[in-house]
Every structure is written in C-alpha cells, then in structure tokens.
Jmol script that loads the backbone (N, CA, C; Angstrom):
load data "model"
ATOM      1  N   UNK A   1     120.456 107.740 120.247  1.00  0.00           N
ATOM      2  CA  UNK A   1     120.562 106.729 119.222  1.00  0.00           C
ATOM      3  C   UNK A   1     120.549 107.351 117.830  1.00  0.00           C
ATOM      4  N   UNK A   2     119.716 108.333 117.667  1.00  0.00           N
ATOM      5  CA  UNK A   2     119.770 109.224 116.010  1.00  0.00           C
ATOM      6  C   UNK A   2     119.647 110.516 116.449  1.00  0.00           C
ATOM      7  N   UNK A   3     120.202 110.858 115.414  1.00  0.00           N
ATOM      8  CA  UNK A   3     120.973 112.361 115.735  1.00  0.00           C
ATOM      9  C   UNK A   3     120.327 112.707 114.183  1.00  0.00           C
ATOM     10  N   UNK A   4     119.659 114.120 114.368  1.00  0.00           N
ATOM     11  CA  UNK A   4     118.966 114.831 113.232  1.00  0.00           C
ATOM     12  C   UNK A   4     120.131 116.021 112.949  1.00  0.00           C
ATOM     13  N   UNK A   5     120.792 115.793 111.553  1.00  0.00           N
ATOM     14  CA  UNK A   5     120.996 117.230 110.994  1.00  0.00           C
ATOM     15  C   UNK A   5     120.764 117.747 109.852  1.00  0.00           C
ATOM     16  N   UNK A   6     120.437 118.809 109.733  1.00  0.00           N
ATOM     17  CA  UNK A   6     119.504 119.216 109.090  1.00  0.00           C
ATOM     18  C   UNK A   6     120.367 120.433 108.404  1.00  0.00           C
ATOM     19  N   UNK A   7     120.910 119.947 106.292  1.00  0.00           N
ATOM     20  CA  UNK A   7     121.567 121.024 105.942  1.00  0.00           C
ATOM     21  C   UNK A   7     121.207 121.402 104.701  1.00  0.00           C
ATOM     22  N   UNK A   8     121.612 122.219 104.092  1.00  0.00           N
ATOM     23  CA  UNK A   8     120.829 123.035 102.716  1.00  0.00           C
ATOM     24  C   UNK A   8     121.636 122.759 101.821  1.00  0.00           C
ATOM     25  N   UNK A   9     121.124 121.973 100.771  1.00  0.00           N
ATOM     26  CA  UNK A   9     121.508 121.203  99.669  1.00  0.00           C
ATOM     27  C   UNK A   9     122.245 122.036  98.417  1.00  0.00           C
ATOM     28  N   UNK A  10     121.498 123.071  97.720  1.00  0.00           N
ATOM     29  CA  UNK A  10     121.527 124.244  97.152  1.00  0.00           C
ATOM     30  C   UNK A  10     121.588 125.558  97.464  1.00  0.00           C
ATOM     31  N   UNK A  11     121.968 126.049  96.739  1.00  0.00           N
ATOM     32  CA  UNK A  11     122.705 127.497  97.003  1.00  0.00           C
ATOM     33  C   UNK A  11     121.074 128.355  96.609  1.00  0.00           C
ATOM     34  N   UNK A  12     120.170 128.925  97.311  1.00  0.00           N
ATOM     35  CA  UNK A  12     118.802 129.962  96.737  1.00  0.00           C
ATOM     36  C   UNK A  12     118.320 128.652  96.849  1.00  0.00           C
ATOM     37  N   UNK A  13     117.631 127.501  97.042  1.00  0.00           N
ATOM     38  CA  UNK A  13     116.780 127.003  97.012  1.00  0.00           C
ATOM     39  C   UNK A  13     116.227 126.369  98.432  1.00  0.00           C
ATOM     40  N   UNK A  14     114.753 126.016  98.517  1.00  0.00           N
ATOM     41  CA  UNK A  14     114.015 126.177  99.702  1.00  0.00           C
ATOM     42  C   UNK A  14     114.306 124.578 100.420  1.00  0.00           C
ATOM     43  N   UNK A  15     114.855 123.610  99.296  1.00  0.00           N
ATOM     44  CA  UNK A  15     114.662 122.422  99.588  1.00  0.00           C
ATOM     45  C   UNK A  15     115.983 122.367 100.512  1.00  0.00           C
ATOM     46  N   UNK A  16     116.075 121.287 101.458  1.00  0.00           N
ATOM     47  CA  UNK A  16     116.654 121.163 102.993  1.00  0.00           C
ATOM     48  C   UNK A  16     116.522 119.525 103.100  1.00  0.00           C
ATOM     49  N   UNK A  17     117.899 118.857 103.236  1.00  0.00           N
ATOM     50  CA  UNK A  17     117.812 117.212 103.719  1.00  0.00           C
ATOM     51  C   UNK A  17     117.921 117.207 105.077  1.00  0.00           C
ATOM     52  N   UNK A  18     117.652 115.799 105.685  1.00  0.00           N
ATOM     53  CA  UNK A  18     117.944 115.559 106.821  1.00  0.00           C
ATOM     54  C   UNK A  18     118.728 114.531 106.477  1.00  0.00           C
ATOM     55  N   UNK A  19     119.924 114.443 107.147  1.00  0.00           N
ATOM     56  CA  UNK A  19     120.700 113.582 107.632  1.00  0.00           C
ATOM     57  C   UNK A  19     120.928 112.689 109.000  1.00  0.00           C
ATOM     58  N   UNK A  20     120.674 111.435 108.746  1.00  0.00           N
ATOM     59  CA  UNK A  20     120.797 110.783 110.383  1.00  0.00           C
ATOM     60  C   UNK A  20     121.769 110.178 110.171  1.00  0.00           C
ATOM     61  N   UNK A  21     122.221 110.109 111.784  1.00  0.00           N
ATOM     62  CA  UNK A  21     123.097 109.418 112.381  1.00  0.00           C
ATOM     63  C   UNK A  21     122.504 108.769 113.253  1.00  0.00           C
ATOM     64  N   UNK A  22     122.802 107.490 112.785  1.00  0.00           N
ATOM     65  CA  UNK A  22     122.445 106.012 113.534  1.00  0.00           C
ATOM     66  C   UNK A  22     123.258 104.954 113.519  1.00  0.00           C
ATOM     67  N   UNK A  23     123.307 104.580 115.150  1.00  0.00           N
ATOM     68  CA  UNK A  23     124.091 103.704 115.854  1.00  0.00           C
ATOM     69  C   UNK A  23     123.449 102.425 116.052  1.00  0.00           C
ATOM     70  N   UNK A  24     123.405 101.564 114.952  1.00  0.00           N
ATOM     71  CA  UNK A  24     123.022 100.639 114.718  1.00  0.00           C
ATOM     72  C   UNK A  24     123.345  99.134 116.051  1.00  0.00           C
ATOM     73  N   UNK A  25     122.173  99.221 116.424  1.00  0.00           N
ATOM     74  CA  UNK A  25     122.712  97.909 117.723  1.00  0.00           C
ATOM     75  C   UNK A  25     123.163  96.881 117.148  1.00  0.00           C
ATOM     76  N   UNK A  26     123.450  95.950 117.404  1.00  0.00           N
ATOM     77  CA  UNK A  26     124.500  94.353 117.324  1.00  0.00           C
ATOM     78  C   UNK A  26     122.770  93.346 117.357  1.00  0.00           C
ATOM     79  N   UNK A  27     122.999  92.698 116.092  1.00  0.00           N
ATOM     80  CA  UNK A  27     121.747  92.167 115.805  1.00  0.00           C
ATOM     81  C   UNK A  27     122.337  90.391 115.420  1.00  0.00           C
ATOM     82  N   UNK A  28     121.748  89.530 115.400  1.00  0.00           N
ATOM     83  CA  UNK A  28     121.658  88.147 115.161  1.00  0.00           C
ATOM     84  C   UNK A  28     121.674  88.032 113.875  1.00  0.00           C
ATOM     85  N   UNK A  29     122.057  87.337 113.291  1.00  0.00           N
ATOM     86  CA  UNK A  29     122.093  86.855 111.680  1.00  0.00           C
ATOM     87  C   UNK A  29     120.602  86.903 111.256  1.00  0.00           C
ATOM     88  N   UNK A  30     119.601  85.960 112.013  1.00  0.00           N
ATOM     89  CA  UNK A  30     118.206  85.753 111.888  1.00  0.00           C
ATOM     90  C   UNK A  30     117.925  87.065 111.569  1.00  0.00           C
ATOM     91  N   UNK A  31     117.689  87.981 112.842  1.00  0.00           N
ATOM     92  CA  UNK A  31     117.459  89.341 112.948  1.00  0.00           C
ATOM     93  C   UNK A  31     117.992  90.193 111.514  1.00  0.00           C
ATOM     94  N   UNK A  32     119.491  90.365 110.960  1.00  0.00           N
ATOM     95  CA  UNK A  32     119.634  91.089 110.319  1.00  0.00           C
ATOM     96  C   UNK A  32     119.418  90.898 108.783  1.00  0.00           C
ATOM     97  N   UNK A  33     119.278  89.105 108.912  1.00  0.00           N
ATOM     98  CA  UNK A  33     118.332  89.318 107.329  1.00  0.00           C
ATOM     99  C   UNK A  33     117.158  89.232 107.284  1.00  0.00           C
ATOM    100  N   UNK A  34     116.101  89.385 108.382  1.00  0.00           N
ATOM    101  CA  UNK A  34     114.762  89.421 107.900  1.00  0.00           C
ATOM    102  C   UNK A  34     114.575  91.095 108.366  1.00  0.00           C
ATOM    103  N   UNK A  35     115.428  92.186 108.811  1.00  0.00           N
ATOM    104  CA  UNK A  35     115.221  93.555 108.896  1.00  0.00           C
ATOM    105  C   UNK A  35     115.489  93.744 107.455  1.00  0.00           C
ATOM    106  N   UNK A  36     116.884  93.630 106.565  1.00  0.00           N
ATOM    107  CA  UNK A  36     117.223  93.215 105.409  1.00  0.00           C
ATOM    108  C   UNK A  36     115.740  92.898 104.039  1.00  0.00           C
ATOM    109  N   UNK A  37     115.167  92.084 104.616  1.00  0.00           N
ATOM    110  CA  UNK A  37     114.103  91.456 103.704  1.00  0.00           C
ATOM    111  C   UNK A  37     112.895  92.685 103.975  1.00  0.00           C
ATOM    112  N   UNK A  38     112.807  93.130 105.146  1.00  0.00           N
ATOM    113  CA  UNK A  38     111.912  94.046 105.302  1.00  0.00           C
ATOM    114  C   UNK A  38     111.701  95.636 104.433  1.00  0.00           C
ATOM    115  N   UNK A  39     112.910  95.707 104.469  1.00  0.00           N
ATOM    116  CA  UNK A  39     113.534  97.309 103.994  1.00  0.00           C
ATOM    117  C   UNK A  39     113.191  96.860 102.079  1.00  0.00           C
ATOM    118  N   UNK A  40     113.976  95.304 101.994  1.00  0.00           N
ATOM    119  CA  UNK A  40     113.875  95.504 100.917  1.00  0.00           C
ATOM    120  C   UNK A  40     112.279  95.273  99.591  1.00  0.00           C
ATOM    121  N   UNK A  41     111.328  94.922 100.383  1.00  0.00           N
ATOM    122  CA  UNK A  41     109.672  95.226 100.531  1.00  0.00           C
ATOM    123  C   UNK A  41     109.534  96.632 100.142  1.00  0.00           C
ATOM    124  N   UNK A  42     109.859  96.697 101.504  1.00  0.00           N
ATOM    125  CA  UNK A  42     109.796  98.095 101.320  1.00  0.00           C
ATOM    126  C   UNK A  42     109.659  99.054 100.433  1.00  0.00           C
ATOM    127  N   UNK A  43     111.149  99.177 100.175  1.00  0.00           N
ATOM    128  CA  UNK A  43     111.829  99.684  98.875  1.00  0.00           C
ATOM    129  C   UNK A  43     110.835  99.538  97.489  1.00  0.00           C
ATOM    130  N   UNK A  44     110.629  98.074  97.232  1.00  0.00           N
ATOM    131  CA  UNK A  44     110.244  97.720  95.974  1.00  0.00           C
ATOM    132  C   UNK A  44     108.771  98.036  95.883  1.00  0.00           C
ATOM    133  N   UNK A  45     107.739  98.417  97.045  1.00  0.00           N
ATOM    134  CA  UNK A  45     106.507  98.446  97.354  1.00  0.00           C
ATOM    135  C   UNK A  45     106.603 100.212  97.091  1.00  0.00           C
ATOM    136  N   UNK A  46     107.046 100.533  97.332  1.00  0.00           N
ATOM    137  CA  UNK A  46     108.127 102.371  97.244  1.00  0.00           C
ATOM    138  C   UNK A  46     108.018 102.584  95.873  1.00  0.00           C
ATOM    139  N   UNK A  47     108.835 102.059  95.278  1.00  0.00           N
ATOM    140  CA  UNK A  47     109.387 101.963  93.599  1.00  0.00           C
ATOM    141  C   UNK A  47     108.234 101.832  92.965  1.00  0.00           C
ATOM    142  N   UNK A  48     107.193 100.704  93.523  1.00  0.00           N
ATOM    143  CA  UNK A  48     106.199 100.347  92.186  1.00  0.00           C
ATOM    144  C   UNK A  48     105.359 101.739  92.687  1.00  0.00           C
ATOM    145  N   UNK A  49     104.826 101.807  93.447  1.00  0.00           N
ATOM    146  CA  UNK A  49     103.819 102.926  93.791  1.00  0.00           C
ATOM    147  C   UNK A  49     103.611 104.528  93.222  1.00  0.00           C
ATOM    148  N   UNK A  50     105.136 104.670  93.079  1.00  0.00           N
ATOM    149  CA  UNK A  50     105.965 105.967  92.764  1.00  0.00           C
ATOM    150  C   UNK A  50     106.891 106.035  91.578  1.00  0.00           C
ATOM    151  N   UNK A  51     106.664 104.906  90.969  1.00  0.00           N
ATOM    152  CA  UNK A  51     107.680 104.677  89.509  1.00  0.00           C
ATOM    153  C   UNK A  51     108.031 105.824  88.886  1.00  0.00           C
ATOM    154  N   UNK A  52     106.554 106.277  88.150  1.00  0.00           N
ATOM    155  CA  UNK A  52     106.210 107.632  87.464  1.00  0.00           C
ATOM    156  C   UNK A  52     106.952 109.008  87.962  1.00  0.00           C
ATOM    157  N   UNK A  53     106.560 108.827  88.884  1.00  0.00           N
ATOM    158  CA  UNK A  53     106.554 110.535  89.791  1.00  0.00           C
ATOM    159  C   UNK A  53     108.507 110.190  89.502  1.00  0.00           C
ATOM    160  N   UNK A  54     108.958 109.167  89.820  1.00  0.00           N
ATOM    161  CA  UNK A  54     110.940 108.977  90.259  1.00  0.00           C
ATOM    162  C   UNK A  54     111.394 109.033  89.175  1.00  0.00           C
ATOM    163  N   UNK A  55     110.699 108.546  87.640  1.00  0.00           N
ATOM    164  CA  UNK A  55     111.382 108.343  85.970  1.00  0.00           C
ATOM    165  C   UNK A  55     111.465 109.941  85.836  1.00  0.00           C
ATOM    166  N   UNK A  56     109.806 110.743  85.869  1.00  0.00           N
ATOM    167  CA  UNK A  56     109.914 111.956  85.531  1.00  0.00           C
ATOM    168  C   UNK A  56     110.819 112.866  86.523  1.00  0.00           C
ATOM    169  N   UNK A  57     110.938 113.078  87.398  1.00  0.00           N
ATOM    170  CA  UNK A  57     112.050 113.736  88.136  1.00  0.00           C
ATOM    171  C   UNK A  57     113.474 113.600  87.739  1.00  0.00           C
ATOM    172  N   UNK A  58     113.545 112.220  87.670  1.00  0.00           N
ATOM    173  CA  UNK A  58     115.097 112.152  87.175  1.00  0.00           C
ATOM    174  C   UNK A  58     115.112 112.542  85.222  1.00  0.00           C
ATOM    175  N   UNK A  59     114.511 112.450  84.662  1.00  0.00           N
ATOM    176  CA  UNK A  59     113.976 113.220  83.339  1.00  0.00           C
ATOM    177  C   UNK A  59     114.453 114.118  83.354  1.00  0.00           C
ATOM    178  N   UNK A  60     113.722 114.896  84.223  1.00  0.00           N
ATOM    179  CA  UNK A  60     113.879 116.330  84.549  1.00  0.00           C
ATOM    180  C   UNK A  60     114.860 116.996  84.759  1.00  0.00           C
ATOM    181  N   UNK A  61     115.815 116.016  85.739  1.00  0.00           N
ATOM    182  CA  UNK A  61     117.288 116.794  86.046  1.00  0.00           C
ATOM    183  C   UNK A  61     118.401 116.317  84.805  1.00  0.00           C
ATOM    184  N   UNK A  62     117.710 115.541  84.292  1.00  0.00           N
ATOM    185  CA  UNK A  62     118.914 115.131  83.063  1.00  0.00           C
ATOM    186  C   UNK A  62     119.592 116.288  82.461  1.00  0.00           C
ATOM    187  N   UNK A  63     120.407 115.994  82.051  1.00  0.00           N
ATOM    188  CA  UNK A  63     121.510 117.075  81.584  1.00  0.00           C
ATOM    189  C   UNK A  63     120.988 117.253  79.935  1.00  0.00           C
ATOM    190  N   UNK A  64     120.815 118.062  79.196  1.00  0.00           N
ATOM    191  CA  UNK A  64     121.203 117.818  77.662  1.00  0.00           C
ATOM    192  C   UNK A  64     122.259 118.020  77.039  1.00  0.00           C
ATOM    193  N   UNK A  65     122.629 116.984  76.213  1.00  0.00           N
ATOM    194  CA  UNK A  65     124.451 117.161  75.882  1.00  0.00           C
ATOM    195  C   UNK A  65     123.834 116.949  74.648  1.00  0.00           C
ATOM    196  N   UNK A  66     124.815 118.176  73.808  1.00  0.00           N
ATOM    197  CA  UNK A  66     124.438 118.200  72.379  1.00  0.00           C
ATOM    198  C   UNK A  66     126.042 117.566  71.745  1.00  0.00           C
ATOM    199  N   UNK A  67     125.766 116.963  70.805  1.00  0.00           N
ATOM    200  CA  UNK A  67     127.515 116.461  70.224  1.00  0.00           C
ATOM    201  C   UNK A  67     127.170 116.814  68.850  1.00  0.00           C
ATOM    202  N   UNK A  68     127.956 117.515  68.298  1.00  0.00           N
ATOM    203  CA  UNK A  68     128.133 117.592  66.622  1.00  0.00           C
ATOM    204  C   UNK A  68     128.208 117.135  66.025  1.00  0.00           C
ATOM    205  N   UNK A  69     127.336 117.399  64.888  1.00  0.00           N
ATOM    206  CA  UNK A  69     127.361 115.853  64.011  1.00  0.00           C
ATOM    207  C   UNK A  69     126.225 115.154  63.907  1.00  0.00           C
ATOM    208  N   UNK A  70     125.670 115.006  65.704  1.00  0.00           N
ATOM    209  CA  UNK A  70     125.041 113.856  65.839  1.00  0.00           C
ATOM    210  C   UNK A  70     123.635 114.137  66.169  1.00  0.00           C
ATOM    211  N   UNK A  71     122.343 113.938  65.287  1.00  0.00           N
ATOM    212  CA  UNK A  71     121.017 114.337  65.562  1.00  0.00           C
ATOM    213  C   UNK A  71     120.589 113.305  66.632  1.00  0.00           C
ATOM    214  N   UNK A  72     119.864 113.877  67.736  1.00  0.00           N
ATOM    215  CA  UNK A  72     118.792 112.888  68.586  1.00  0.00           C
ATOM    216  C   UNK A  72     117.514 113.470  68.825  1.00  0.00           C
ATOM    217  N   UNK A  73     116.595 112.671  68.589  1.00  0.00           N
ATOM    218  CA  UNK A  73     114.988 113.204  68.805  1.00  0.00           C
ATOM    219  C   UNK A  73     114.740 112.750  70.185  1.00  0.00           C
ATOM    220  N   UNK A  74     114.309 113.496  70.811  1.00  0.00           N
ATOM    221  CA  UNK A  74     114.095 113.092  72.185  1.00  0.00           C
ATOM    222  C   UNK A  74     113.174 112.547  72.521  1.00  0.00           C
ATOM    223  N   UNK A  75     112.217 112.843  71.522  1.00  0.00           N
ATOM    224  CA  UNK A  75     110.684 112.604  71.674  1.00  0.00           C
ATOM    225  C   UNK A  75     110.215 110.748  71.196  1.00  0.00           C
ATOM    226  N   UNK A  76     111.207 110.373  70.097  1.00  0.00           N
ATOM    227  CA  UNK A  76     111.488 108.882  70.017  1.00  0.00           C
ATOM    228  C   UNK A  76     111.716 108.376  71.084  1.00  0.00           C
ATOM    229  N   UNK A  77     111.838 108.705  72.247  1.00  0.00           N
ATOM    230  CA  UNK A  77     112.155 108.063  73.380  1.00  0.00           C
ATOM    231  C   UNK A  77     111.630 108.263  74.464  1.00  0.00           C
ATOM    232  N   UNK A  78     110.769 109.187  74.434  1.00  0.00           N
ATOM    233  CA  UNK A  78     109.967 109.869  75.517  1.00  0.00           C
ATOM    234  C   UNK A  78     109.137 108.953  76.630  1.00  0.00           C
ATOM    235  N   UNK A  79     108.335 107.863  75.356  1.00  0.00           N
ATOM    236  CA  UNK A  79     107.868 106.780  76.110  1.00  0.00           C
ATOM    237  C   UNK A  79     108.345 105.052  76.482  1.00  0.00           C
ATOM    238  N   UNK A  80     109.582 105.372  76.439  1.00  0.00           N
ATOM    239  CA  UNK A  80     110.045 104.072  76.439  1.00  0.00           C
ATOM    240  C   UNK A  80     111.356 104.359  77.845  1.00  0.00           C
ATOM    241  N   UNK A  81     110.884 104.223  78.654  1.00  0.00           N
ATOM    242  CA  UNK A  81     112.072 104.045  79.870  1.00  0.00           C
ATOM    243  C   UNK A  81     113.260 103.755  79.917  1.00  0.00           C
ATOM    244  N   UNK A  82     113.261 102.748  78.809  1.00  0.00           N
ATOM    245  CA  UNK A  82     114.933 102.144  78.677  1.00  0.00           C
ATOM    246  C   UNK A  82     115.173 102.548  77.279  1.00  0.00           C
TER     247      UNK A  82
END
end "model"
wireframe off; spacefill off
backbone 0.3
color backbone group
C-alpha cells in the first residue's frame, strides 16, 4: 500500500526526504470529507504550535535581492510577519 523512497535533496548536505507512494482506497463521500476535516485539524493544530520555528526557517532561506536605487531596512520589518 506505501512504498518508502528515500532521496537526497542537496548536493553535501546530510538532510534526506522521504517520499511515499500511496494507493489511496475508494472511500464514500461521508468518509472522504470527514478524513478531509481531519488532516485539516491537523494541519492548523501543526501551524499554531510551530508558527515561530516555520516564519523563522522560511526567513532564513529568503533570498536577499538588492535593487539600485532602492534602500530597505530589514530590521523595520523584522517583527511584523506580514
């Protein structure tokens, strides 16, 4: 039913995804929106718990693009998410 593969994301780095493959059975309407409602709990119970730790990571990988011309303080924005 799931099939584990397991491949290396980056070129020198230690970190490694798993990928599944899943063959999703034939489910009832009932069934597939309250699995649906479940995941999406889930998810949002996920998100609030871990907000912090997911803003600063993606922070982190942000790119910096400098454009000429144009000053930005980064730090004006440091605490404001949006």
């Amino acid at each position: 039913m799931a099939k584990k593969k397991f491949t290396r994301t980056l070129r020198g780095t230690s970190h490694s995804t798993v990928k599944l493959e899943i063959e999703f059975p034939a489910l009832s309407d009932e069934a597939a929106a309250a699995v649906a409602d479940v995941l999406a709990q889930l998810y949002h119970r996920f998100e609030a718990a871990h907000y912090a730790q997911i803003l600063g990571y993606h922070a982190d990988q942000a790119v910096d693009i400098s454009v000429p011309g144009v000053e930005y303080n980064r730090s004006q924005t440091e605490n404001d998410p949006f």
